[in-house]
Structure formats: structure tokens, C-alpha cells
C-alpha positions in Angstrom: 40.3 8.9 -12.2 41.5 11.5 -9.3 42.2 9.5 -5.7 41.6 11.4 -2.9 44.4 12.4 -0.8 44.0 11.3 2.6 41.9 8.1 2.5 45.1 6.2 2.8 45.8 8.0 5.7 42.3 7.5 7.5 42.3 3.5 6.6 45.7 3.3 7.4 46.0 4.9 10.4 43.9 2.0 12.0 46.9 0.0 12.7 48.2 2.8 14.3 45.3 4.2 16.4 44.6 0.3 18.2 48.1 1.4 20.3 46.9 4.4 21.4 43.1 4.6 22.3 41.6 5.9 25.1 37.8 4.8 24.4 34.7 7.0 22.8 31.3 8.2 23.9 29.5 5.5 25.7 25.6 7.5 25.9 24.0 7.4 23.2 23.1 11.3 22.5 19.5 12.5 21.5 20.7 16.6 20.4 24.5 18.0 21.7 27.3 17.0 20.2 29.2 13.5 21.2 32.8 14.3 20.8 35.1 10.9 21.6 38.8 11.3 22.2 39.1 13.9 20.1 36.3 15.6 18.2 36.6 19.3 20.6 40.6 20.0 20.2 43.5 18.3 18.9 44.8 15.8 21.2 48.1 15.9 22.8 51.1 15.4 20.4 49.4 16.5 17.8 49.3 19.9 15.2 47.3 22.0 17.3 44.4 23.4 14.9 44.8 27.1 14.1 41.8 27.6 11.9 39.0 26.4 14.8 36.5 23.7 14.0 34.3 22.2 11.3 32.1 19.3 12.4 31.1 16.0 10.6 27.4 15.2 11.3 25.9 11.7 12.5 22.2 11.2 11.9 21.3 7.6 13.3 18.6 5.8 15.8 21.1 5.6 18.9 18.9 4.6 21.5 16.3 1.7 22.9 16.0 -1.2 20.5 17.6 0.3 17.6 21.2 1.0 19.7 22.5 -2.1 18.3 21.8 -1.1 15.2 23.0 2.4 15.7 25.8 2.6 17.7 28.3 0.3 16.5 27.3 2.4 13.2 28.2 5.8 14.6 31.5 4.3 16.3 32.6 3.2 12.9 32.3 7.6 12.2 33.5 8.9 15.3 36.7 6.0 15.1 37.6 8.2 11.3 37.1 11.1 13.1 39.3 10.6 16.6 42.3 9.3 14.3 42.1 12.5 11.6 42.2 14.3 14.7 44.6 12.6 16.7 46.9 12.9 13.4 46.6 16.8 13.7 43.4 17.2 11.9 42.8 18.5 8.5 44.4 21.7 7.2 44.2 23.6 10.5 40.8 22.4 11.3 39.9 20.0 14.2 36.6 17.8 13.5 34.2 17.8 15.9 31.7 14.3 15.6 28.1 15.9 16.2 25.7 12.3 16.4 21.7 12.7 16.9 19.9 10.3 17.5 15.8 10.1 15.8 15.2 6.6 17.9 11.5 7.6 19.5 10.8 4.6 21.7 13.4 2.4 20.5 12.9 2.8 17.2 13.5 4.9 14.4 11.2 8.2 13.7 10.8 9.9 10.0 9.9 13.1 12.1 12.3 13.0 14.2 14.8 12.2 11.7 13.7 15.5 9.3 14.2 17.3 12.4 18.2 16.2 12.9 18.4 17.2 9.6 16.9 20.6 9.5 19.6 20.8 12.6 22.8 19.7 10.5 21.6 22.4 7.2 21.0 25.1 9.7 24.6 25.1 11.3 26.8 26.4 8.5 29.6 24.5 10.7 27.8 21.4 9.3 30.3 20.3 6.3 28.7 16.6 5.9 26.8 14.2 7.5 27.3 10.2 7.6 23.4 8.5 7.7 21.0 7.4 7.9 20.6 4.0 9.0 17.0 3.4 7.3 15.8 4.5 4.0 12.2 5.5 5.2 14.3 8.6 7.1 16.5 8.8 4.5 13.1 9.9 2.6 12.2 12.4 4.7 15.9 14.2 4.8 16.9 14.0 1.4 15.2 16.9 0.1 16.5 18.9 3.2 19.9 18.1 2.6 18.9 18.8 -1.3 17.9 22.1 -0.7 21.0 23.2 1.3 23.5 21.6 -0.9 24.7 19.6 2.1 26.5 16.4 1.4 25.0 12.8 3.2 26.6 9.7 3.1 24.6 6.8 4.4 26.8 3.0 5.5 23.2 1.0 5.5 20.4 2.8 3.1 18.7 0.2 0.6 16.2 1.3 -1.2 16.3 1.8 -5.1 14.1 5.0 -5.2 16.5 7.0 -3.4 18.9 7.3 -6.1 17.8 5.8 -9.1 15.5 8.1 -11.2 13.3 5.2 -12.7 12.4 4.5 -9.2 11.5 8.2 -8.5 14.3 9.5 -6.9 13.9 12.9 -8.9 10.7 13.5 -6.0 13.3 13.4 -3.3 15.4 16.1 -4.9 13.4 18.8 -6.3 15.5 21.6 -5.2 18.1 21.2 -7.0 17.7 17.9 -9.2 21.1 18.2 -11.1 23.0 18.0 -7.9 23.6 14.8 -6.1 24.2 15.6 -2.2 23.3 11.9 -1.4 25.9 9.0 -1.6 26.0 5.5 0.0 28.4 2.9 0.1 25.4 0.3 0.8 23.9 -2.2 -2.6 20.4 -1.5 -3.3 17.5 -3.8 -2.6 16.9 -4.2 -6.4 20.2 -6.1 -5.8 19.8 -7.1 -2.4 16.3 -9.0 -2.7 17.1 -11.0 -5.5 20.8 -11.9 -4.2 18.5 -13.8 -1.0 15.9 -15.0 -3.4 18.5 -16.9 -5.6 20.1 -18.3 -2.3 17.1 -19.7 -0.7 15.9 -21.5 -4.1 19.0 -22.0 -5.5 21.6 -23.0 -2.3 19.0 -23.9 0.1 16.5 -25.5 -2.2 13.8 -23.3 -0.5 10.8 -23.6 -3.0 7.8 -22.1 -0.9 8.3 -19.4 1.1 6.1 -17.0 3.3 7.3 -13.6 3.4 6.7 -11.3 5.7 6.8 -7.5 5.3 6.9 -4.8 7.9 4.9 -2.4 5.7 7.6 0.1 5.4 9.9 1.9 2.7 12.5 -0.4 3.4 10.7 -3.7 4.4 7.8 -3.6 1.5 10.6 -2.8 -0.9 13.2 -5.9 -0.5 10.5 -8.1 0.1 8.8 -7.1 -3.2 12.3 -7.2 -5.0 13.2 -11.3 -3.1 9.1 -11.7 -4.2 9.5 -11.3 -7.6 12.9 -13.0 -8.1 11.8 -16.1 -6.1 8.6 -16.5 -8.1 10.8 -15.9 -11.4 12.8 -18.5 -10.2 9.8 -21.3 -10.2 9.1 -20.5 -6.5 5.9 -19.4 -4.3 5.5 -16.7 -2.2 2.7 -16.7 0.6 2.6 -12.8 1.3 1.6 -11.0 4.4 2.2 -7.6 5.7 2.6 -7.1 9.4 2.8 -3.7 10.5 6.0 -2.3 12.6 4.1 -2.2 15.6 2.9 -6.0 15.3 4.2 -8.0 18.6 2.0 -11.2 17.7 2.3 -13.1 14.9 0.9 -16.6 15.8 -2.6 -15.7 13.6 0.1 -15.2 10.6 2.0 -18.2 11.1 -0.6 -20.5 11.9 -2.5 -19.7 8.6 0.8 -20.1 6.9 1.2 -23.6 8.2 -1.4 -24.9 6.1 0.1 -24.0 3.5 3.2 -25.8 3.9 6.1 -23.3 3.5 9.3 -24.6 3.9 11.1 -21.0 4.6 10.4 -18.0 5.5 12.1 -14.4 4.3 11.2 -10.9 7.0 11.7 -7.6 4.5 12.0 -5.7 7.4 14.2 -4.6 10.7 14.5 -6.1 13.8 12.8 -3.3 15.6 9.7 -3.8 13.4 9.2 -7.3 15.0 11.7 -9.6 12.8 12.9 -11.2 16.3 10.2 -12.1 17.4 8.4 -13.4 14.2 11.7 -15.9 14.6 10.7 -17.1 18.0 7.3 -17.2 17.5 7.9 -19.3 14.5 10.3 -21.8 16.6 7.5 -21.7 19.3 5.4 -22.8 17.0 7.5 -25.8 15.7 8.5 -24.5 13.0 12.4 -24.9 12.1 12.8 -24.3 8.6 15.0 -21.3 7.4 14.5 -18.3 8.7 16.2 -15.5 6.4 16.2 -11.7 6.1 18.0 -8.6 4.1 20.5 -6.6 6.4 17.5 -5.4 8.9 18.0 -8.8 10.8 21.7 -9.1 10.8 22.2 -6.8 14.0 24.7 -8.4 16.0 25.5 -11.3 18.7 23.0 -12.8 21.1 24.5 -10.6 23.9 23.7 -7.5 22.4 20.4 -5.9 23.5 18.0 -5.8 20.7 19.5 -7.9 18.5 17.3 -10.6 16.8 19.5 -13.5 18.3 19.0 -11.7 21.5 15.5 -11.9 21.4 14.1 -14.8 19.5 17.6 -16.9 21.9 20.4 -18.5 20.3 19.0 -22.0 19.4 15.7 -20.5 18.1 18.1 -18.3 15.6 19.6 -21.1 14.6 19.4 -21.8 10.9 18.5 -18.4 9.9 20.3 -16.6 6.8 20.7 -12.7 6.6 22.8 -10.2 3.8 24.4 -7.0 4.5 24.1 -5.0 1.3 27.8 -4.1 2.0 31.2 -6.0 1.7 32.0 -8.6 4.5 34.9 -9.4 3.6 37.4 -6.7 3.0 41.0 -5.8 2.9 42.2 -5.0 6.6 38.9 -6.1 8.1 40.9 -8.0 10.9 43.0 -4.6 12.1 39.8 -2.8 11.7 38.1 -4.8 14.1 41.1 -4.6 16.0 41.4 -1.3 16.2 37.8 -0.6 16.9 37.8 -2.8 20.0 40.8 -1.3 21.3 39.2 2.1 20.9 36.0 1.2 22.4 37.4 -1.1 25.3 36.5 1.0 27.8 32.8 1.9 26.6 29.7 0.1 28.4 28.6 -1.5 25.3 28.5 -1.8 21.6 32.4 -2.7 22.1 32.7 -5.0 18.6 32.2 -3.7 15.2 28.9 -4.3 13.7 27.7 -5.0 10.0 27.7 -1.1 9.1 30.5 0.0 11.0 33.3 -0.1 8.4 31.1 1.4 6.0 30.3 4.1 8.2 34.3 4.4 8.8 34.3 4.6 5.0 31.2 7.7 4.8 33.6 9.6 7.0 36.4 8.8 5.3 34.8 10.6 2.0 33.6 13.7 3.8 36.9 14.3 5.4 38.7 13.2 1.5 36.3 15.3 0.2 37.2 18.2 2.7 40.5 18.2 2.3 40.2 18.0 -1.7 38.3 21.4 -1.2 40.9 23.1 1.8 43.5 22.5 -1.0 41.9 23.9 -3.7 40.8 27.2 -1.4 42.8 27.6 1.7 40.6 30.5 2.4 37.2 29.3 1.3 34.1 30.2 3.9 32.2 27.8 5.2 29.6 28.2 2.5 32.3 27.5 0.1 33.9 24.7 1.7 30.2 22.8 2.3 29.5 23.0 -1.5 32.8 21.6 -2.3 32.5 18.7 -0.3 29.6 17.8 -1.6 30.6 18.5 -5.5 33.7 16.6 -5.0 32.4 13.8 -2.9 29.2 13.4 -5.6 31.5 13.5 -8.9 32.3 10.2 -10.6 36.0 10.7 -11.1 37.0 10.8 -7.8 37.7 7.5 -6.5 38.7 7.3 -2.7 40.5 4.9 -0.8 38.6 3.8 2.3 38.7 0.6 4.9 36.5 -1.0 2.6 38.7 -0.8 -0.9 38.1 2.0 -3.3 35.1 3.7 -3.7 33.6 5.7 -6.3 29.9 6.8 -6.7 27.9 7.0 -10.3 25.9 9.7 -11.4 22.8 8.7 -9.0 25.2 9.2 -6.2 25.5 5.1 -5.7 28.5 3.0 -5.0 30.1 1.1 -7.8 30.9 -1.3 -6.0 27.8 -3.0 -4.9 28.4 -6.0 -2.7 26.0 -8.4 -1.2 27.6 -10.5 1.9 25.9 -13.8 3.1 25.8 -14.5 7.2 24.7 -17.3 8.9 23.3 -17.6 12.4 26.1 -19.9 14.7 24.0 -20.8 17.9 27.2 -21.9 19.8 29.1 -18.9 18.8 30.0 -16.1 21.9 30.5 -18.6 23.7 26.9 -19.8 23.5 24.6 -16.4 23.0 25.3 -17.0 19.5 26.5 -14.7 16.7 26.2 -13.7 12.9 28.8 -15.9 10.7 30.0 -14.4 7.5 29.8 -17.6 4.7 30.4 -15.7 1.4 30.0 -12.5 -0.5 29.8 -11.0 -4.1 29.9 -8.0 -6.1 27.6 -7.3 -8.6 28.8 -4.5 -10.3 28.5 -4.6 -14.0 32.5 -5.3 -14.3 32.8 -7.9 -11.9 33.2 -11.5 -12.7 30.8 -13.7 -12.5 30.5 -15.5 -8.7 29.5 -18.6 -7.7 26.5 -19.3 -5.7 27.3 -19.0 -1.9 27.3 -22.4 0.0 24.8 -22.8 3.1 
């Protein structure tokens, strides 16, 4: 395997970076470019950039509702970005962060997301782009990106069919079919699913659940993946779909009640109406286990839109979520660190979220991936230099060291290191608004050794 050359450099310089912040963005931007402490020039003290600019794309839901999703996301890029640039950039090149945001009324828009895209692939400048958050925009951009040979990396897409074949991911990338141009160092719901099914019935002793669906790419598709391991497990499911517009589920969980479930599992974001499903459900009198995939675990009770935010602290209590990314990872402690200190100064979205090391870690590859390229062809145009980011970045022999550990991709453009990470709801954390615990993790690659089950 090759190793990218300055992933080492970008994780490392963390550590360093916490000393000398001096804060980020703090709007969250709809079209112009977002450019933190350093994304427009090289900052003082470092190698002034003599070749002009190349900019790194951010395609996430920024605003309303879905900012505390977003945001901490897109800090974990622009953080990768400030410190290459800070460190004097990459081969005479500054990189300029350009984030847009496809949030329409506080949630996340396919349309709107296309349209960011189309924006990235029409801006030769464009040499990569980190996102998106959610896999139903990630459907929508994928044969954009396809078609330009433009290189995405998504923290926090899910679903199977975007890069498996068998699934259909062929229909996404009909363009050019034998290039892969999309990446992501997220599991996929084939793995997340069945990682919460076999918690709930084996750790909880969960044995009849209703689950709840949003009626979307991602939500329908984890829910159908816990379905169908829960059921194989000697469990039953009590289905219903709720649309991502729903506000009121008392009909649902009424009828539900007669049926006696003893937990409940929401495929399906917060935005969608997972937090308040949760209160509703408390309201109700109903405190049995509440749990989710990653689309609930969106931060503290004192961030706005989070599900402990809405549905309170003690109705969240004893609810279970996974992040289809590691929790747990080398460094994690001076990454948090260092993204605080960075961020001190910004309004909100100050601590790192669920996505935001893995977002670090898309940026991370781009700028490896750049560098790889600037070596091989000092003079390469910007043509050349886009097409090598993405054929270096997309090729299985390359393995890169990022915040998260290394990371390679197969030939579907996945990570090979898929990792599932179990959180719990603490109601007293935060001093009492309540936070997201990490309890355990595990890696299910095919090489990894065999975990145990996590404990509750």
C-alpha cells in the first residue's frame, strides 16, 4: 500500500493549531464562500502561496433545524483546511473552504442540494468537495459529480445503494460507471441497522419494537435493514411510516400501545420529526427505550435542534443512538481540544459533533490526494489536478493517515474500516441539558476480530 504524504501532517498538526486559533466562520453560508482563519491567503508566518488558490468544497444543510447537524460537520473541514493553510498551504497553493448550504426551511433539500453541486463542477477551481450530510442528497449529486469527474467525500452518508452495485449504485453513476468519484468514511446502513437491531434484542432484551420510518432514502433504508435483523433475531416489528413533515404522532403511538411494544427504533433524522416522536412518546407515558441510527445522535440538549433539545433532557433519557463512524479514536481528546480552541470565539456549534472528525478526515484525503497529484505534475492545470485527486483519492492502494486512523477505500469507493459506535442519552450531563454518551464501538470490517456485544 502507498500512504499519503501529508495526512500526518493535517492530524498532527491539531496539537499544534489549539495554541494558535483565532476562531472560524460563525454564519452559516447559503452561496459565497466561508473562508475561516485562513481559507483567502496564507496567514502570517507562513510560506506565502505563489501559485494562487484552489478551493475545497462543503456541500451540507447549514441552517435552521439541521445547523446542529451541519455545522459542527463543516467546522471539522474548514479546522483541516485553516491548519494546511496556516502551515503554508500545499505546494504553492492556498485552500480556500467554499461551504453551501441546501437547508430549505431547516431542513435538508434534494433540489437545492443538486444545485450546490452543479455550482462546485462548474468552477474548474473546485478540486473536491467534503458531503453530504444525507444520502437522499447524496442521490441527487452523485451523477453530477460523476459526470465531471469531481471527487466527493461524504463524513455521514449511510445508505448501501450509493456505492454498492447490488444495491444499484451503477444508476447513480452512469456517466462514467468505471470511475468512482464518491468516497465516505461513514458504515453503511446494511451494517448500521443490524448493529442497533442486535443491541436492542440482544443487550437490551428489547423483543417487540415499533419502528418508525421517516419515508426517506435514508430513514426507510436503516429501518428496513434493523427490520429485518430484529425479526431474524426472534423479534417483532410494528411498522409505520410517518412522513418528514409529520409534527403529530399521538394517532401512531396510541395504536402502538395496544400492542404492547417494549421499544421503539426512528430510521430517520431529527429534522424529519425523531424529537418529537421522543416527547410525544414520554408524554404519552411511555418510557421504554427510545433508539435510533446516527440521524438522532445530533448533539447536547443546549444545542438548537438537537433531539435532546427538543423532546428535554429527562424525556431523552434512556434513548440509544449509533454513529456509523468511529467514536472512539486515536487523538480524539486533542481533537476535541483543538476544535474548541479554534471555535472559541464563534456564537455556536463550539464542540465537536458526531461527524466532525470524519469530516476533518474527508478533507484530510482531498488535500493528501492533492498533494499526491502537485508532486506528480508541478505544472498540471486545473483539469489535470481535479482528475488526479479524484483517481488517487478513489484507488485502493492508497491508504491515508487521518484523525480517525488510516483509511483506505474499496473498489465501491467505501471505507474499510467500517465502524459502528454505540451512544447513550445522559440526562444529567451539561450540566443538566443533557448530552450523547459514547458506551462502546466496533468494527466490522471483514479482518477485524470478533467484538463483544456493547453493554447498555
Amino acid at each position: 500500500m502507498k500512504n499519503a504524504k501529508i495526512g500526518a501532517l493535517v492530524a498532527g498538526a491539531v496539537i499544534v493549531l489549539a495554541a494558535c486559533s483565532s476562531g472560524g466562520s460563525t454564519a452559516a453560508p447559503t452561496t459565497a464562500a466561508s473562508t475561516g482563519t485562513g481559507a483567502s491567503a496564507a496567514p502570517a508566518g507562513s510560506t506565502a502561496a505563489s501559485k494562487g488558490e484552489l478551493k475545497l468544497g462543503v456541500t451540507l444543510p447549514l441552517s435552521g433545524g439541521a445547523a446542529a447537524d451541519g455545522q459542527p460537520t463543516l467546522k471539522g473541514a474548514q479546522l483541516a483546511v485553516d491548519q494546511i493553510n496556516t502551515a503554508g498551504g500545499i505546494d504553492g497553493y492556498t485552500i480556500k473552504l467554499v461551504p453551501l448550504d441546501h437547508a430549505v426551511n431547516g431542513k435538508y433539500n434534494e433540489q437545492q442540494g443538486a444545485q450546490d453541486m452543479q455550482t462546485f463542477v462548474s468552477d474548474p477551481a473546485v478540486i473536491g468537495v467534503v458531503g453530504p450530510y444525507n444520502s437522499a442528497v447524496a442521490k441527487v449529486q452523485i451523477p453530477i459529480s460523476n459526470a465531471a469527474g469531481l471527487l466527493q467525500c461524504s463524513p455521514a452518508n449511510t445508505n448501501e445503494s450509493l456505492t454498492k452495485p447490488e444495491f444499484g449504485a451503477l444508476d447513480y453513476r452512469k456517466t462514467n460507471p468505471t470511475k468512482i468519484n464518491y468516497i465516505r468514511v461513514a458504515a453503511t446502513d446494511d451494517i448500521q441497522g443490524p448493529a442497533m437491531a442486535t443491541y436492542a434484542y440482544n443487550t437490551l432484551g428489547l423483543k417487540n419494537m415499533l419502528v418508525v420510518d421517516d419515508v426517506t432514502t435514508f430513514g426507510k433504508g436503516v429501518a428496513d435493514n434493523f427490520q429485518k435483523k430484529f425479526e431474524a433475531l426472534g423479534g417483532t416489528v410494528i411498522r409505520v411510516g410517518a412522513g418528514a413533515d409529520t409534527t403529530d404522532f399521538n394517532s401512531i403511538i396510541t395504536d402502538a400501545k395496544t400492542k404492547n411494544p417494549d421499544g421503539v427504533y426512528y430510521g430517520g433524522v431529527v429534522t424529519s420529526g425523531g424529537g418529537l416522536l421522543l416527547k410525544q412518546l414520554r408524554q404519552q407515558g411511555l418510557t421504554i427505550p427510545f433508539t435510533g441510527p446516527d440521524g438522532i445522535v445530533n448533539g447536547a440538549g443546549d444545542a438548537k435542534g438537537s433531539l435532546i433539545q427538543i423532546a428535554g433532557a429527562q424525556a431523552a433519557d434512556n434513548s440509544y443512538g449509533t454513529v456509523a463512524a468511529i467514536g472512539d479514536f486515536p487523538g480524539k481528546a486533542d481533537f476535541e481540544k483543538a476544535f474548541a480552541d479554534h471555535f472559541a470565539s464563534d456564537a455556536d456549534f463550539k464542540v465537536a459533533g458526531a461527524y466532525s472528525g470524519p469530516a476533518y478526515a474527508c478533507a484530510t484525503v482531498i488535500l493528501d490526494s492533492l498533494k499526491a497529484t502537485l508532486d506528480a505534475n508541478p505544472t498540471a492545470d486545473q483539469a489535470a489536478i481535479r482528475e488526479g485527486v479524484r483517481a488517487y483519492a478513489s484507488d485502493p492502494s492508497h491508504t491515508f493517515k487521518t484523525v480517525l486512523g488510516d483509511e483506505s477505500f474499496d473498489k465501491n469507493g467505501d471505507t474499510t474500516q467500517p465502524f459502528i459506535s454505540f451512544y447513550k442519552v445522559d440526562p444529567t450531563a451539561k450540566g443538566g441539558v443533557g448530552d450523547w454518551v459514547f458506551k462502546e464501538q466496533q468494527n466490522f470490517s471483514a479482518n477485524a476480530p470478533a467484538a463483544a456485544s456493547p453493554s447498555p
